[in-house]
RODO-2510 file (C-alpha; in nm, 4 decimals, decimal comma):
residues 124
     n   res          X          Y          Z
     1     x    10,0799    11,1806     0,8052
     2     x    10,4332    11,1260     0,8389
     3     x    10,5951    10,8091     0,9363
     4     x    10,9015    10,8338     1,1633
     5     x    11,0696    10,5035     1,2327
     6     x    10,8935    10,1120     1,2918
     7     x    10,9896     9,9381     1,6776
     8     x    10,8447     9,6001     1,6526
     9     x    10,6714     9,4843     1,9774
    10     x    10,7199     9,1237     2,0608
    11     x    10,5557     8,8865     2,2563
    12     x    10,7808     8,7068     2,5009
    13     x    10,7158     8,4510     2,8144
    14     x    11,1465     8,4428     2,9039
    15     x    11,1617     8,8433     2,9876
    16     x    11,5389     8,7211     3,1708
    17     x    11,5865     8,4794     2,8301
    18     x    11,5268     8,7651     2,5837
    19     x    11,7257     8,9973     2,7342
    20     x    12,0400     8,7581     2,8148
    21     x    12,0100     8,6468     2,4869
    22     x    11,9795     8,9911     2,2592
    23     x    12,2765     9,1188     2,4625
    24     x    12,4849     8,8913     2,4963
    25     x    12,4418     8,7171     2,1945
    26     x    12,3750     8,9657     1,9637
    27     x    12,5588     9,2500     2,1113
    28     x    12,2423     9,4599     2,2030
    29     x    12,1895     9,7299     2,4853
    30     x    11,9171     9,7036     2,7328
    31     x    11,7699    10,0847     2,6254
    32     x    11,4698    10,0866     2,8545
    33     x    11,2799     9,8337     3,1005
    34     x    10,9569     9,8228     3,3249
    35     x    10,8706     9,6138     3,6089
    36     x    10,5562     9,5019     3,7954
    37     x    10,6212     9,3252     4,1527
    38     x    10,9752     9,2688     4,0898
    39     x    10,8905     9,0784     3,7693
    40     x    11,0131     9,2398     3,4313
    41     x    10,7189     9,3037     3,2520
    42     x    10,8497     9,5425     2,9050
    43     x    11,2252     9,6072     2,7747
    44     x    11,3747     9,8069     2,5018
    45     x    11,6690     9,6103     2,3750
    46     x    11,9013     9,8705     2,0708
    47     x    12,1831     9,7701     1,8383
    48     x    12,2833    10,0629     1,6037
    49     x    11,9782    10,1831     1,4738
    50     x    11,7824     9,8916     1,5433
    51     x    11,4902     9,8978     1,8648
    52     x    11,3135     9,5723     1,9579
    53     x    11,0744     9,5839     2,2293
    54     x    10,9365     9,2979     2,4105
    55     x    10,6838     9,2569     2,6517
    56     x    10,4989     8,9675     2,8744
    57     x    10,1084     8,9096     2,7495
    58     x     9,9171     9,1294     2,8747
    59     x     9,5353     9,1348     2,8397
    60     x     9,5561     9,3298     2,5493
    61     x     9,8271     9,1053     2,3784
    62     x     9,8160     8,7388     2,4810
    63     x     9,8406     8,4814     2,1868
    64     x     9,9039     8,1997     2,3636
    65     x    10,1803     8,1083     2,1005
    66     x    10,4613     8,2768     1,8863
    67     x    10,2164     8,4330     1,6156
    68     x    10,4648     8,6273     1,3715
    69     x    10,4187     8,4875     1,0407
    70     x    10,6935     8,6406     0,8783
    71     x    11,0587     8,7299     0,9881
    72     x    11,2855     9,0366     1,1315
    73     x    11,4768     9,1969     0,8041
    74     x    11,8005     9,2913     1,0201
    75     x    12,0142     9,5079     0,7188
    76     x    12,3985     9,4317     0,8078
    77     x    12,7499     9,6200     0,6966
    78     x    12,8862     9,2142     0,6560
    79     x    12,6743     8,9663     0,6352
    80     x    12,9757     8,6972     0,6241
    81     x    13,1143     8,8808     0,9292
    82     x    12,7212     8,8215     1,0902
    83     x    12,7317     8,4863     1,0261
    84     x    13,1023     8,3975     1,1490
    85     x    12,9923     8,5450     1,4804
    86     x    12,6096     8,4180     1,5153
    87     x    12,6311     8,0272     1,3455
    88     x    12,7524     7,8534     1,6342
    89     x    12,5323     8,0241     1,8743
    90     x    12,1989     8,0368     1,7922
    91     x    11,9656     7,8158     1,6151
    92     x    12,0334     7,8425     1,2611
    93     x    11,7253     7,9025     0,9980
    94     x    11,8701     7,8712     0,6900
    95     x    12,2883     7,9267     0,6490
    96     x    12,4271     8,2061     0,4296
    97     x    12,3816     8,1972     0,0764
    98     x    12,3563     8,4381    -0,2027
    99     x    11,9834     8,4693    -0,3086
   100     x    11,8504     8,6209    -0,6844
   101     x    11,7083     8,9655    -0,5282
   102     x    12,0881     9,0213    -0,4735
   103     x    12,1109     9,0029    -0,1273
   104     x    12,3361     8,7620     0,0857
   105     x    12,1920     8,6426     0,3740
   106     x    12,1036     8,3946     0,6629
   107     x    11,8290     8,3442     0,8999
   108     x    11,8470     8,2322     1,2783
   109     x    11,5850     8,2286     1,5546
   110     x    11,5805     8,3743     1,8529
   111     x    11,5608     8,2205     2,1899
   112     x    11,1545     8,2904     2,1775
   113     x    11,1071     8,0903     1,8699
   114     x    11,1368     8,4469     1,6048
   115     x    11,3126     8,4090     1,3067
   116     x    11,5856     8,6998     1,2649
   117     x    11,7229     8,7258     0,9091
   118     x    12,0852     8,9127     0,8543
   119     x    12,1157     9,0039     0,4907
   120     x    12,3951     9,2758     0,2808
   121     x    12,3568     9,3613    -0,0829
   122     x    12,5831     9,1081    -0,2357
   123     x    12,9285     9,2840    -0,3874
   124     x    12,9761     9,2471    -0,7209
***
């Protein structure tokens, strides 16, 4: 079996929110979307060569609550540039900072509660 590429598939109740906020605030295209009634139901939101989809719950995925335990890994060119244009528009995480697995990096969350980290290998 051969493994091709990872799209996470996220939960969101703001379909409108998600979008207005992944394009506008982090520069993303709206790749793909599907709606029931009028209502937007799924979307495909691309930066580069990252894919996020998001979709309303359904009965086959309704938690009831944000449920990731962990974080989105985002690997950036810049992660000072990242940060100069993201701190003062989103909630921030946790600000920039060099960490000891040599990578610089922040974290900020996204208008459904995930937390998106932004990281670069730091230059020596």
């Amino acid at each position: 079996m051969k493994l091709k590429y990872l799209t996470p598939m996220l939960e969101s109740r703001d379909m409108p929110g998600t979008i207005e906020f992944y394009t506008t605030i982090l520069g993303f295209t709206l790749r793909g979307i599907f709606k029931q009634e009028e209502r937007i139901t799924w979307c495909d939101l691309v930066r580069d060569d990252v894919s996020i989809m998001f979709s309303l719950p359904n009965e086959h995925m309704n938690y009831g609550k944000i449920l990731l335990s962990g974080s989105l890994y985002i690997n950036v060119e810049d992660a000072d540039e990242a940060w100069d244009s993201l701190k003062d528009k989103c909630e921030v995480v946790y600000p920039i900072d060099n960490f000891i697995y040599e990578m610089r990096e922040f974290a900020i969350k996204d208008n459904n509660g995930y937390v998106l980290n932004f990281a670069a290998p730091v230059m020596k």
